[in-house]
C-alpha positions as CSV (number, residue, x, y, z in Angstrom):
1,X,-2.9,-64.7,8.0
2,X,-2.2,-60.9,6.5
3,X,-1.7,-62.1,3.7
4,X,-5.0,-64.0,3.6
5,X,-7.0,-60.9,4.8
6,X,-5.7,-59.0,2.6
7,X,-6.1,-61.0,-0.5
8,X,-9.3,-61.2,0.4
9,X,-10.2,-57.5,0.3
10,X,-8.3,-56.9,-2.9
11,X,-10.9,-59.6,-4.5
12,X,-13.8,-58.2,-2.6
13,X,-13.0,-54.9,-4.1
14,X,-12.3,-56.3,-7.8
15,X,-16.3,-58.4,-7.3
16,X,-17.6,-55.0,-6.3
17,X,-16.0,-53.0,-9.3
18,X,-17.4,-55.5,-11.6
19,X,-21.0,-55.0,-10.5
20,X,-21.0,-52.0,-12.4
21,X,-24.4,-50.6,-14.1
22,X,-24.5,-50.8,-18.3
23,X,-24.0,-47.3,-19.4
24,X,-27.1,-45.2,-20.2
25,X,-28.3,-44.9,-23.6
26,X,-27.9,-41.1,-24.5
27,X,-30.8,-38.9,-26.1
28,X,-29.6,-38.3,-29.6
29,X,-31.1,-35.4,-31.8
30,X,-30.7,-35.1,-35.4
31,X,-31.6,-32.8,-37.7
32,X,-33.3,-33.8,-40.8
33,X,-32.7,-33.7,-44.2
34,X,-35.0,-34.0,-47.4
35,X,-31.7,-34.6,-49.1
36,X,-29.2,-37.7,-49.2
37,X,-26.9,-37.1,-47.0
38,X,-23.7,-38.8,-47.1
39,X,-23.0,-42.1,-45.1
40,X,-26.6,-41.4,-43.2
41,X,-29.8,-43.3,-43.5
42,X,-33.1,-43.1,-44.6
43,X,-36.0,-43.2,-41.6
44,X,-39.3,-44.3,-42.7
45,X,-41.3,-46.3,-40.1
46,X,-44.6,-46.7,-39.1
47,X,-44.6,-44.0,-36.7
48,X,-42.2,-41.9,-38.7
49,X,-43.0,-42.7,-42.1
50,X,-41.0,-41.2,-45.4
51,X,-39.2,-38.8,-42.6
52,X,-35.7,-38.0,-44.0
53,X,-32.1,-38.8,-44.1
54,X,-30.3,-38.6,-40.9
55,X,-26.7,-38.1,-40.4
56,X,-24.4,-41.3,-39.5
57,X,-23.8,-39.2,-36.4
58,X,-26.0,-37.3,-34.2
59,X,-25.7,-33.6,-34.5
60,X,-26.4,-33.1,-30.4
61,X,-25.9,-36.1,-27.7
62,X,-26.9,-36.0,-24.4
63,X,-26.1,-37.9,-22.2
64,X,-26.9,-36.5,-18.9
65,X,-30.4,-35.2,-17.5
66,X,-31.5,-33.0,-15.1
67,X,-35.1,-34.3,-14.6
68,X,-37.6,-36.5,-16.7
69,X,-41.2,-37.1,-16.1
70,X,-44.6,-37.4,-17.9
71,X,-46.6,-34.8,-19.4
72,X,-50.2,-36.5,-19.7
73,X,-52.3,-36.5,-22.5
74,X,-54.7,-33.3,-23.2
75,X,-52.2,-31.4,-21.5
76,X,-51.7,-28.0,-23.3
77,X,-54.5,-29.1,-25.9
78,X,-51.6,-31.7,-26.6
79,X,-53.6,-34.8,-27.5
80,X,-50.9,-37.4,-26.8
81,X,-48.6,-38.5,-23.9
82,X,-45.5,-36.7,-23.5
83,X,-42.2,-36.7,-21.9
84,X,-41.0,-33.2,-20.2
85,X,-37.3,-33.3,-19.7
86,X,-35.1,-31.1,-18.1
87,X,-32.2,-29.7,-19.7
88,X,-28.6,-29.3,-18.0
89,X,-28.0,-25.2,-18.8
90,X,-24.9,-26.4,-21.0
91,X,-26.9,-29.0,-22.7
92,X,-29.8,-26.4,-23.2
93,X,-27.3,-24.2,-25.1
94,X,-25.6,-26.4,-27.5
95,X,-30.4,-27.5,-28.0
96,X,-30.5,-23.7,-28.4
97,X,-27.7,-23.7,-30.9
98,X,-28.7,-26.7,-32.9
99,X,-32.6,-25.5,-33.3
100,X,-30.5,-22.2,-35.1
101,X,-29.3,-24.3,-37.7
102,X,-32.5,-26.2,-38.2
103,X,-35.7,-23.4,-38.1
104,X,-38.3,-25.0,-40.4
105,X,-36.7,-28.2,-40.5
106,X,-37.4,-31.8,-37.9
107,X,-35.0,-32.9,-35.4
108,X,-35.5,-36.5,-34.8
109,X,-35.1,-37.3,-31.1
110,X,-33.7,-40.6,-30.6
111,X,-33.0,-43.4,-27.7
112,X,-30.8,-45.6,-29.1
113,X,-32.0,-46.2,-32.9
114,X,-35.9,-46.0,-31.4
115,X,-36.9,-42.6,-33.0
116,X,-39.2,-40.1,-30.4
117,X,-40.4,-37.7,-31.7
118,X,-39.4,-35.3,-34.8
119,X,-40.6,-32.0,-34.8
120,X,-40.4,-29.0,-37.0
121,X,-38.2,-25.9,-35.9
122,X,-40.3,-22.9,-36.2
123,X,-38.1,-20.4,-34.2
124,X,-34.4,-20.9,-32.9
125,X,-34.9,-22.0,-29.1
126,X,-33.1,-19.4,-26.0
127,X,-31.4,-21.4,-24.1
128,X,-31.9,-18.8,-20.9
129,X,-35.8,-19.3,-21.4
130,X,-35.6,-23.0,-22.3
131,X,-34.2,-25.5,-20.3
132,X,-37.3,-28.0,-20.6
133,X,-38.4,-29.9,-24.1
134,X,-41.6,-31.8,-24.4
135,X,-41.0,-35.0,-26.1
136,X,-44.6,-35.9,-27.6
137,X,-44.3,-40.4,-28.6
138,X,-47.4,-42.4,-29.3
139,X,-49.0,-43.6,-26.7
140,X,-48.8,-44.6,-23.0
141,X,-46.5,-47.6,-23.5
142,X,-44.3,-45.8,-25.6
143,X,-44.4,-43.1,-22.7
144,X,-43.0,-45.2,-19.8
145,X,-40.4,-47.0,-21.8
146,X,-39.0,-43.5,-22.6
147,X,-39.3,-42.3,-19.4
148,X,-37.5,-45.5,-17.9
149,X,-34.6,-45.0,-20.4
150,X,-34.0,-41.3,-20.1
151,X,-34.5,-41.9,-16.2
152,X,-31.3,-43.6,-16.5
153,X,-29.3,-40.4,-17.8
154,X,-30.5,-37.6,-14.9
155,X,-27.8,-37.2,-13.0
């Protein structure tokens, strides 16, 4: 009978275990070039069209959150929906490090291979003063899938 009870909680935990979430996609950011860049690709889409060459890796992954939420339209004079997310301080330093390297270029912000958002660099973020990004997509649709998917990674 021990023997029974306890093979039975050995396969109740192994059912558990198996009931296990699929990871979250992570919010990739890649800076982009005007030039061919070896083993990257070339991203021209509707939304983003004639864009740039990408890398074959992301330059900045992230794979944990601290917050996500909307940002609705006419916001800030901002026109379109947005998505603000909140920025672990680490993650917010290696942002701040990457926008360094790429003042007066894009970074494409990706989810998965949908492209976000891509834009231009003007001054190299500070990661003490920044630990929230805007993430401006297309419309309201667009806006709740991303939230949904980037919900996934706060942690």
């Amino acid at each position: 009978m021990r023997t029974f009870i306890y093979t039975l909680a050995v396969l109740a935990a192994l059912l558990t275990g198996c009931k296990r979430q699929p990871p979250a996609t992570p919010l990739s950011l890649y800076i982009v070039s005007t030039e061919k860049v070896d083993g990257g690709r070339y991203i021209d889409t509707p939304a983003f069209p004639k864009l740039g060459y990408i890398a074959a890796t992301p330059d900045l992954i992230i794979t944990s959150l601290e917050a996500v939420g909307p940002n609705e339209a006419g916001v800030a004079g901002n026109m379109k929906p947005g998505v603000v997310v909140m920025l672990h301080q680490v993650d917010a330093e290696k942002c701040a490090a990457l926008s360094q390297k790429a003042v007066y270029r894009k970074i494409l912000f990706m989810v998965g291979d949908e492209p976000l958002t891509a834009p231009t660099i003007m001054v190299a973020l500070d990661a003490s003063q920044t630990r929230s990004l805007q993430l401006t997509v297309a419309d309201e649709s667009q806006q709740k899938k991303v939230i949904a998917d980037l919900t996934m990674l706060t942690r």
